[in-house]
N, C-alpha and C positions, 0 to 999 in steps of 0.2 A: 725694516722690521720693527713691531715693537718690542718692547720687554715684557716675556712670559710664552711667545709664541713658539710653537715647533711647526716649521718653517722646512717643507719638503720640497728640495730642486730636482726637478724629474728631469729624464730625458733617455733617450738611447745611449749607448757605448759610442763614443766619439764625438757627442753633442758639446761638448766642453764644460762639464760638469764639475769635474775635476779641476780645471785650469779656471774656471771662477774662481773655487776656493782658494785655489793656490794665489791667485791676487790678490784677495782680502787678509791672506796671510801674508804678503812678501815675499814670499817664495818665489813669485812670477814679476817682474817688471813690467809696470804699468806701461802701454803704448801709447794709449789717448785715454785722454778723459781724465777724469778724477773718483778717486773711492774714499768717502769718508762715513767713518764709522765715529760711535756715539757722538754725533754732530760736530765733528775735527776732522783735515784733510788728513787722512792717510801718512801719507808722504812726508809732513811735518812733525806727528805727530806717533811714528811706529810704536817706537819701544813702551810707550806712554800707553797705546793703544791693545797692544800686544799684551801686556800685563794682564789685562779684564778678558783672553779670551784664551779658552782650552781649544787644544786640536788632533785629531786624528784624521792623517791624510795617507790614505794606501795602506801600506803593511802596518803594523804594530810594530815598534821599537823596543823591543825587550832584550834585558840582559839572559840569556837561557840558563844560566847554571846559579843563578839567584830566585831566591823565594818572592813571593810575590811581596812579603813584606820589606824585604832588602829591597828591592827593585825601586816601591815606593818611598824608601830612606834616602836613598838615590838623590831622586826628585825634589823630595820633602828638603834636602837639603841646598838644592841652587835656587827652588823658590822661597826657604828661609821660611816656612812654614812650621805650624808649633806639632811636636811629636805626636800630642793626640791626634789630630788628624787623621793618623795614619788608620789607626782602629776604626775611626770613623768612618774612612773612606773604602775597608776593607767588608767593613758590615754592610756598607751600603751599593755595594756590588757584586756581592754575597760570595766574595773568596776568604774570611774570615776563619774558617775551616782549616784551610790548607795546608797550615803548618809548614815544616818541612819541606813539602813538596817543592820539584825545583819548577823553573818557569817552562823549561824541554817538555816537562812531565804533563802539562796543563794541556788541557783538549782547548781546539781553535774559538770555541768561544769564553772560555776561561779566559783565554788568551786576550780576547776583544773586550773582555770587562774588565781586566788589566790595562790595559790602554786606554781604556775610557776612563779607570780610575786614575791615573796618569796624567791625564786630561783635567779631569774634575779637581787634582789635588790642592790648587790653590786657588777654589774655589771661584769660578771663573766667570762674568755676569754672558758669556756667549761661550758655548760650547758647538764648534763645526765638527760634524764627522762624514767623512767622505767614505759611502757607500756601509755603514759599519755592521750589513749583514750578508755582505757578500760571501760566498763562499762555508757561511756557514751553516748546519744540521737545519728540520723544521726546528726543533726544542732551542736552540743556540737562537735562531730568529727570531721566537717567543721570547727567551729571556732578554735579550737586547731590545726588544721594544717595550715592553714590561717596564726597564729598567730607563729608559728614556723617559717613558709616559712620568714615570714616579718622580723621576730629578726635577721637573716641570711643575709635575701638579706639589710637589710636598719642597721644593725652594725655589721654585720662579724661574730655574731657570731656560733661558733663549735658547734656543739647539737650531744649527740648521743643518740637515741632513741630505745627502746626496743618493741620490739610489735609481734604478731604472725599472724597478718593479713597482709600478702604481698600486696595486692593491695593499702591497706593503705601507706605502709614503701614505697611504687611505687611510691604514689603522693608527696612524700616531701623529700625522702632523695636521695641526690646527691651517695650516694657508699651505696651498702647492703651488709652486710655478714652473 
């Protein structure tokens, strides 16, 4: 991958779509071979590596009876991130709004911009999301690719996106494989 790409891994359900990501995250033990990212083995080099990348694999991880900004206080505070942020990162996922509201309350693509912004909060040079319009509305589909295309074109950054709908992975990622 370079840097700036959005970066679409297509395939059917059970092509191992999913369990790529999961090895570039550690999640999965390597069998053979070697994975290294920003030109460092993997393997020596995790936590080190881990730091520069956001991820969303499967469900979204949310506290449900927390507001979307607690949720990011959360976070904002194991990654040691400075409190603006937080605004920031709420404007830029467009739940800024919410207030109150708790995370139960949020429709399933609220839900997935929450987790993206989860993702994005310690601003991260590779952002992975695994499938992140499954399941959801056409409009939910729109705003998550919208919201992808924009984090790319307006801060550079890398995304690589997992999904089995080609026309989808057609409208936003610059390289498919």
């Amino acid at each position: 991958l370079e840097q700036g790409e959005i970066v679409g891994l297509l395939g059917p359900n059970g092509a191992g779509k999913t369990t790529t990501l999961k090895l570039l995250l550690g999640l999965l033990r390597n069998q053979h071979g070697q994975i290294e990212l920003f030109g460092k083995d993997f393997t020596h080099h995790r936590i080190e590596t881990l730091r520069k990348i956001g991820s969303l694999i499967e469900q979204p991880s949310l506290y449900q009876h927390l507001t979307a900004k607690e949720n990011l206080e959360i976070y904002r505070r194991i990654y040691g991130c400075d409190k603006k942020r937080l605004e920031d990162i709420l404007q830029l996922v467009d739940l800024h709004k919410t207030g109150n509201k708790k995370a139960k309350q949020f429709s399933l693509g609220m839900k997935q911009r929450l987790s993206i912004a989860i993702a994005l909060l310690h601003q991260p040079q590779i952002l992975i999301l695994d499938e992140p319009t499954n399941g959801l509305d056409p409009n939910g589909i729109v705003e998550t690719r919208e919201l992808l295309k924009k984090l790319n074109r307006e801060n550079g950054t890398t995304i690589v996106v997992s999904s089995h709908l080609l026309a989808e992975v057609e409208r936003m990622a610059t390289h498919v494989g």
